[in-house]
N, CA, C and O of each residue as an XYZ file, in Angstrom:
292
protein
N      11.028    -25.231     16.626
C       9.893    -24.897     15.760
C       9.973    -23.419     15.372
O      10.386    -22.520     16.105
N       9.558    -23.298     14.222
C       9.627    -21.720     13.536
C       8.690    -20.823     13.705
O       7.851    -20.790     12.805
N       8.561    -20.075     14.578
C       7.232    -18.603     14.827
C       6.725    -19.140     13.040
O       7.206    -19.659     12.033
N       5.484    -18.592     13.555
C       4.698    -18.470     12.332
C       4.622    -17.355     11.641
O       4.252    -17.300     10.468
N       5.104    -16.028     12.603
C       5.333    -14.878     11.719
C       6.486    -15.082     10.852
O       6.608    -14.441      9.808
N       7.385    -15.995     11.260
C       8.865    -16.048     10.699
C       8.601    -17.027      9.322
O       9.257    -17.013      8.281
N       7.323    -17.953      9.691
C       6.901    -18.594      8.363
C       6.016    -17.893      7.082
O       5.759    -18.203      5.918
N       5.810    -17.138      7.696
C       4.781    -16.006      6.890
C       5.648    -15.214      6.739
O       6.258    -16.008      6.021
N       6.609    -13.937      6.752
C       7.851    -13.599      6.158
C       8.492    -13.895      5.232
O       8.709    -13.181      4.254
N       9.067    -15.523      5.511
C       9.940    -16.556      4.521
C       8.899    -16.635      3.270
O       9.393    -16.526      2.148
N       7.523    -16.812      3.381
C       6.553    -16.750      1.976
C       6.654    -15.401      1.565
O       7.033    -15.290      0.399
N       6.470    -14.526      2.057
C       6.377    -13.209      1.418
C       7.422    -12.625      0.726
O       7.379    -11.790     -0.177
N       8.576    -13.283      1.376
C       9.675    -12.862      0.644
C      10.335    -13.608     -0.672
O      11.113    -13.276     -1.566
N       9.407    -15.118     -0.208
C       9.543    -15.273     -1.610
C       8.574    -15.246     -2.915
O       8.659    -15.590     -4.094
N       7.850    -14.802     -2.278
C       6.458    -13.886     -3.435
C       7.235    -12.780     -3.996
O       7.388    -12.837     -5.216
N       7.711    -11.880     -3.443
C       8.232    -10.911     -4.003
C       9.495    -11.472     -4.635
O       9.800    -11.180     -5.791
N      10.017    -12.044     -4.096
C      11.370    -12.329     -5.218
C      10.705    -12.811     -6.728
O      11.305    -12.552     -7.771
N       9.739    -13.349     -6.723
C       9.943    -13.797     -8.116
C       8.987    -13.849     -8.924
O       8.794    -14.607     -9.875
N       7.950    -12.404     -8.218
C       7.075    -11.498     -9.274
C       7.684    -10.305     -8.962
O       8.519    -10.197     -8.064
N       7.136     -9.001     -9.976
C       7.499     -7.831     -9.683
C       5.959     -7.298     -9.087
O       5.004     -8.075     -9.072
N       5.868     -6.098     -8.676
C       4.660     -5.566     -7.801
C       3.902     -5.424     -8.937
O       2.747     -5.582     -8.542
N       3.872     -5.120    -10.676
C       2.612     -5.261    -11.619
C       2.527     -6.047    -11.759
O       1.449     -6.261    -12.314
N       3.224     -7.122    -11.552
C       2.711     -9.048    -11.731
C       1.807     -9.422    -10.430
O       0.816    -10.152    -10.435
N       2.296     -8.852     -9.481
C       1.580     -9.722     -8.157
C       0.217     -8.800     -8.318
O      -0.809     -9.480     -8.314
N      -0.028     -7.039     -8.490
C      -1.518     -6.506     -8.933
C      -2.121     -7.685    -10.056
O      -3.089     -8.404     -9.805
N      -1.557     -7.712    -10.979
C      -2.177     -8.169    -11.825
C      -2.556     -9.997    -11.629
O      -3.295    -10.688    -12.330
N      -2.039    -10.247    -10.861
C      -2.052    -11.931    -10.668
C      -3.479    -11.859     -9.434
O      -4.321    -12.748     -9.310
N      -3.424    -10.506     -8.600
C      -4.446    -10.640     -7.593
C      -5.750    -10.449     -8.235
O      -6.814    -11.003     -7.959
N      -5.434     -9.360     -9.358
C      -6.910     -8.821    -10.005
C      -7.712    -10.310    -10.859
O      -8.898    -10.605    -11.003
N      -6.452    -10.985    -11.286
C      -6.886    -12.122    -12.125
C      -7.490    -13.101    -11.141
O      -8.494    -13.655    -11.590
N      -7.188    -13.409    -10.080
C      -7.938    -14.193     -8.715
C      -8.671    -13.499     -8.655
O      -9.337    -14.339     -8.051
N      -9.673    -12.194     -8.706
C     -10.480    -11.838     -8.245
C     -11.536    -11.980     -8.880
O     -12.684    -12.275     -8.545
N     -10.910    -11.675    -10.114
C     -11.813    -11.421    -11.408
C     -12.179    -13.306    -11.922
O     -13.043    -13.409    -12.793
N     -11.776    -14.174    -11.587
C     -11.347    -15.624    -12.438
C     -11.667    -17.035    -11.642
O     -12.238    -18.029    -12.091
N     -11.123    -16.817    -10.319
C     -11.283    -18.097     -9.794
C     -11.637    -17.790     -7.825
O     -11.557    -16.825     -7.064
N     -12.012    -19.168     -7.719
C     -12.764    -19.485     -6.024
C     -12.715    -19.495     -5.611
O     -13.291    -19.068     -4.610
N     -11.337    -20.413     -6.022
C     -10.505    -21.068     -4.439
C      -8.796    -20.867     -4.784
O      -8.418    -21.064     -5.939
N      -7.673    -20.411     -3.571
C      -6.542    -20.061     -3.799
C      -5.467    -21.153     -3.975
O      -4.246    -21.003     -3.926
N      -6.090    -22.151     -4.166
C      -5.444    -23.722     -4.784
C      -5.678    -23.948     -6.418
O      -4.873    -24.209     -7.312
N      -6.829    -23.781     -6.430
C      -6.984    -23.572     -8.474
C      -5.843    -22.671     -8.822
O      -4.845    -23.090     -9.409
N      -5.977    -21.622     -8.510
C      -5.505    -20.307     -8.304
C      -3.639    -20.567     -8.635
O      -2.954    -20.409     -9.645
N      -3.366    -20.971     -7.396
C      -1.474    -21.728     -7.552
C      -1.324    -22.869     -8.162
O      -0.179    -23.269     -8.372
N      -2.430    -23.621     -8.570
C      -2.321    -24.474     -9.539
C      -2.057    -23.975    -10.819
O      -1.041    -24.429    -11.345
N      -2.843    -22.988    -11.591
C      -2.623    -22.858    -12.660
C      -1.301    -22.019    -13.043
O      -0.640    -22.108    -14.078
N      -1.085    -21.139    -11.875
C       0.274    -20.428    -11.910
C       1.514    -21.086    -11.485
O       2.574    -20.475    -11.617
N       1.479    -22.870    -10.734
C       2.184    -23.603    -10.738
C       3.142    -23.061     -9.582
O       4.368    -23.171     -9.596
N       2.253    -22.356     -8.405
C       3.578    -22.139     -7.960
C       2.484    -23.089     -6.335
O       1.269    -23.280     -6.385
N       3.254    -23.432     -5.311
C       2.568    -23.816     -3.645
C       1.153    -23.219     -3.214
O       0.613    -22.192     -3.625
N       0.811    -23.913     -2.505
C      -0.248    -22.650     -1.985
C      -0.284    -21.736     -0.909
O      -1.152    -20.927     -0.582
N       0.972    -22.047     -0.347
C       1.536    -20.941      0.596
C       1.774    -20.191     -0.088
O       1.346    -19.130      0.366
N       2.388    -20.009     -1.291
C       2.969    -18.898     -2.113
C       1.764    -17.822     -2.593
O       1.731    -16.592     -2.564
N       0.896    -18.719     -2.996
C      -0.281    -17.858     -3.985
C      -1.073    -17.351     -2.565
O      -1.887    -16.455     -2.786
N      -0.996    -17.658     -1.543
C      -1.807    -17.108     -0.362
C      -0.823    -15.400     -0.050
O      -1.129    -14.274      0.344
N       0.229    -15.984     -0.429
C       0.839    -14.408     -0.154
C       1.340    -14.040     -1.186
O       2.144    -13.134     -0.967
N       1.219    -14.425     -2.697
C       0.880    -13.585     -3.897
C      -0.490    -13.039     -3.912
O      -0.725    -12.704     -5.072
N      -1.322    -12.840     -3.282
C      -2.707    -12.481     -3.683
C      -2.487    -11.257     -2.460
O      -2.611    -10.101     -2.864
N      -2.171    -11.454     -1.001
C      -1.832    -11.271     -0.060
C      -1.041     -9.382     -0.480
O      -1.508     -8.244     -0.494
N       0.327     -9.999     -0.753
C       0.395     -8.624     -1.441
C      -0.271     -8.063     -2.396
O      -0.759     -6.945     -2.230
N      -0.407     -8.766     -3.593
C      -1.376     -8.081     -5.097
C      -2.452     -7.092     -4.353
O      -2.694     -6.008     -4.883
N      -3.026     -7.417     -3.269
C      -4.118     -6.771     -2.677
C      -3.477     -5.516     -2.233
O      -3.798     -4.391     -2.613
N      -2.604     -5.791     -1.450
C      -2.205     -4.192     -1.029
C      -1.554     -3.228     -1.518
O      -1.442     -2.123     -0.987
N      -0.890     -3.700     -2.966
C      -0.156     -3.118     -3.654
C      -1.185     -2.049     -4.235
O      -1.194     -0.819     -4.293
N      -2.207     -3.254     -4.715
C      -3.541     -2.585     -5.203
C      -4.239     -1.377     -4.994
O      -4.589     -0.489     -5.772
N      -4.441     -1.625     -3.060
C      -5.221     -0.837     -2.446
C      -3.646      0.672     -2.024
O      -3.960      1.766     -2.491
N      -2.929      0.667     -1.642
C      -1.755      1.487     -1.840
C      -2.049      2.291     -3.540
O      -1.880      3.506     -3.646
N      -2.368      1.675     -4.426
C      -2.196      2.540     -5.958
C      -3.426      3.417     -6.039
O      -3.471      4.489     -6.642
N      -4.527      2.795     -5.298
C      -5.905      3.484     -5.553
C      -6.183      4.229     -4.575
O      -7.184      4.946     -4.546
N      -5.227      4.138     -3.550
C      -5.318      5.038     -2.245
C      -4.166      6.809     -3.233
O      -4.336      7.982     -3.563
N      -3.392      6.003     -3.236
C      -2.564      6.980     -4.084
C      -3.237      7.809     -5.385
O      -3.265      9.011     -5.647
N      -3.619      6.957     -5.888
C      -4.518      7.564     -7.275
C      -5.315      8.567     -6.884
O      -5.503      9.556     -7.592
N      -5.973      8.361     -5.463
C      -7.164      9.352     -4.960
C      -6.888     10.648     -4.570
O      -7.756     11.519     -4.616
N      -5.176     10.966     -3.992
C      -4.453     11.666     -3.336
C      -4.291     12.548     -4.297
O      -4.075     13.649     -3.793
N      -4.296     12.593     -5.896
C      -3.805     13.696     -6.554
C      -4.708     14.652     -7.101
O      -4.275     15.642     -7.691
């Protein structure tokens, strides 16, 4: 059986493979701003819902990293 960190990794890495970090901000802001639940959510973007749990997952921290940064200058 596979650690669950090792299953949560294997999603994240493939979140990032196949958005770039202004797609996954912008895909999180659009969940925030748009919809309820994180199944509508990978439905309409057609991708699992493991995936969109850690597309939103990062979008968030990429997020909070830019506005943490933004504040710094």
């Amino acid at each position: 059986m596979i650690p669950k960190h090792e299953i949560y990794a294997m999603h994240m890495a493939e979140a990032k493979r196949l958005f770039t970090d202004d797609q996954l901000i912008e895909m999180y802001t659009d969940f925030f701003n748009n919809y309820l639940t994180i199944k509508v959510f990978s439905e309409h973007y057609q991708i699992p819902t493991v995936i969109g749990e850690q597309v939103l997952n990062r979008g968030r921290e990429l997020r909070s990293e830019r506005a943490y940064n933004k504040r710094k200058v």
